[in-house]
C-alpha positions as a printed Julia matrix, in Angstrom:
130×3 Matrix{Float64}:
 116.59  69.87  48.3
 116.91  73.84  47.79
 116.33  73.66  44.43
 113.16  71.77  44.96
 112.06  73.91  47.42
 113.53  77.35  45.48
 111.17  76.24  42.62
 107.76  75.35  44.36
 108.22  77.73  47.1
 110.09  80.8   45.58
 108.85  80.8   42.47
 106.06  78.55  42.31
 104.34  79.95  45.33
 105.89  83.42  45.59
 106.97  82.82  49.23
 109.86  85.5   50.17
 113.38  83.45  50.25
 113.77  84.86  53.55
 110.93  82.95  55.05
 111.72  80.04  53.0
 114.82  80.0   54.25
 114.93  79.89  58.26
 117.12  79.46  61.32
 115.55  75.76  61.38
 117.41  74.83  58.56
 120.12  73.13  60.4
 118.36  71.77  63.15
 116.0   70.07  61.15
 115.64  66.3   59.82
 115.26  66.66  56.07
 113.96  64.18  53.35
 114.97  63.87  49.96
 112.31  62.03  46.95
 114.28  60.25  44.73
 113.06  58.89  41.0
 115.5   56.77  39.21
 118.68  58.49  41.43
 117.41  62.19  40.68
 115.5   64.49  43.61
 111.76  65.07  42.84
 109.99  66.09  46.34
 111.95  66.97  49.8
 110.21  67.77  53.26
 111.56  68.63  56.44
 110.63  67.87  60.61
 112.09  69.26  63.5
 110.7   69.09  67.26
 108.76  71.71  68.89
 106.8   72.17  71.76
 102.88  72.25  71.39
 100.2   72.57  74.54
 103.6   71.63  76.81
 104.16  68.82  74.79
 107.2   67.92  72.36
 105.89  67.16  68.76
 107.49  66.23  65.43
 106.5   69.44  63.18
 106.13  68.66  59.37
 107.16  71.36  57.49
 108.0   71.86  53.49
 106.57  69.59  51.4
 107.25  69.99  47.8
 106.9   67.76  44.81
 108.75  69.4   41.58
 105.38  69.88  39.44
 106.2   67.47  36.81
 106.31  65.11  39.19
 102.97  65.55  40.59
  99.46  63.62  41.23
 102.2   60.13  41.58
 101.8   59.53  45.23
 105.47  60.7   45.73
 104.08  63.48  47.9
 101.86  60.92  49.88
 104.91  58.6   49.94
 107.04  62.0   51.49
 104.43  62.26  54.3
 104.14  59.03  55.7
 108.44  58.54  55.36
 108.61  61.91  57.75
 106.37  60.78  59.58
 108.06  57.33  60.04
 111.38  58.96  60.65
 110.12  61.13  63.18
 108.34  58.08  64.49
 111.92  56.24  64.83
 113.49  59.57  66.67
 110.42  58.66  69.38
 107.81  61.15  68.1
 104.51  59.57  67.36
 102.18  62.59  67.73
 102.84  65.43  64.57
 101.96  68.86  63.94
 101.94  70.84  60.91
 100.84  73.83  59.51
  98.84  73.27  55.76
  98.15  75.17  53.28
  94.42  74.9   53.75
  93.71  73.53  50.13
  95.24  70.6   51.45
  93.4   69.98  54.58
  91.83  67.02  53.01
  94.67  65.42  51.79
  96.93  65.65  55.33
  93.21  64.55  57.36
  93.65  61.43  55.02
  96.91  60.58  57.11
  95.33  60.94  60.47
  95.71  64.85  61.39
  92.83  66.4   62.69
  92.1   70.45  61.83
  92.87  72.78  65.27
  92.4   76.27  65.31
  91.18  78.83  62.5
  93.03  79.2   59.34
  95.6   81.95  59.11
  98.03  83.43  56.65
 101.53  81.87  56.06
 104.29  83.75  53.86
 100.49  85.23  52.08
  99.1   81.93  51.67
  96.09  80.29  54.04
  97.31  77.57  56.12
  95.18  75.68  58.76
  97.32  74.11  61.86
  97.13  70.29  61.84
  98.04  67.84  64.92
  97.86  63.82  64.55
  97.85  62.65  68.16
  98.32  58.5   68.96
């Protein structure tokens, strides 16, 4: 999972290893994407509260870039947001990187809120509400 996220975030992305690398790390729920036993993609969730309410927030999805334009990172979302769903969180938040609005509205999350800069990248906050 670090090395995944070391190589998309880090040096993919140029996102500081400090911010990469938070004090959510161990209270987090993190997923692994496996292809043929090896780890391709990994995401994370952890609860927070949002408009006094306690949310599942998605948080660092990467797919290796080899690995890309396969569905795993489609597959990634809907698992976290299963597992989340199983912990008794149906309504998500998450912050995208805006150019992939699009691809998170396709799961549900609606666009809240102007887009703003994350680790020097534009992100848009996302909530799916059921």
């Amino acid at each position: 999972m670090r090395e995944i996220r070391t190589r998309v975030f880090v040096e993919e992305q140029n996102c500081p290893p400090e911010l990469e690398w938070d004090e959510h790390e161990k209270t987090s729920r993190h997923l692994i994407g496996l292809l043929d036993g090896e780890p391709v993609a990994a995401a994370r969730w952890r609860t927070v509260r949002h408009e006094e309410k306690l949310l599942a927030k998605l948080e660092r999805f990467a797919v290796l870039p080899e690995h890309r334009g396969k569905g795993y990172g489609r597959t990634l979302v809907a698992k976290a947001m299963e597992d989340a769903r199983r912990a008794g969180f149906s309504d998500c938040v998450l912050h995208a990187q805006q150019h992939l609005e699009a691809f998170y509205r396709s799961f549900g999350f609606e666009t809240v809120g102007e887009p703003f800069e994350e680790a020097g990248i534009p992100h848009i906050e996302m909530v799916r509400i059921r």
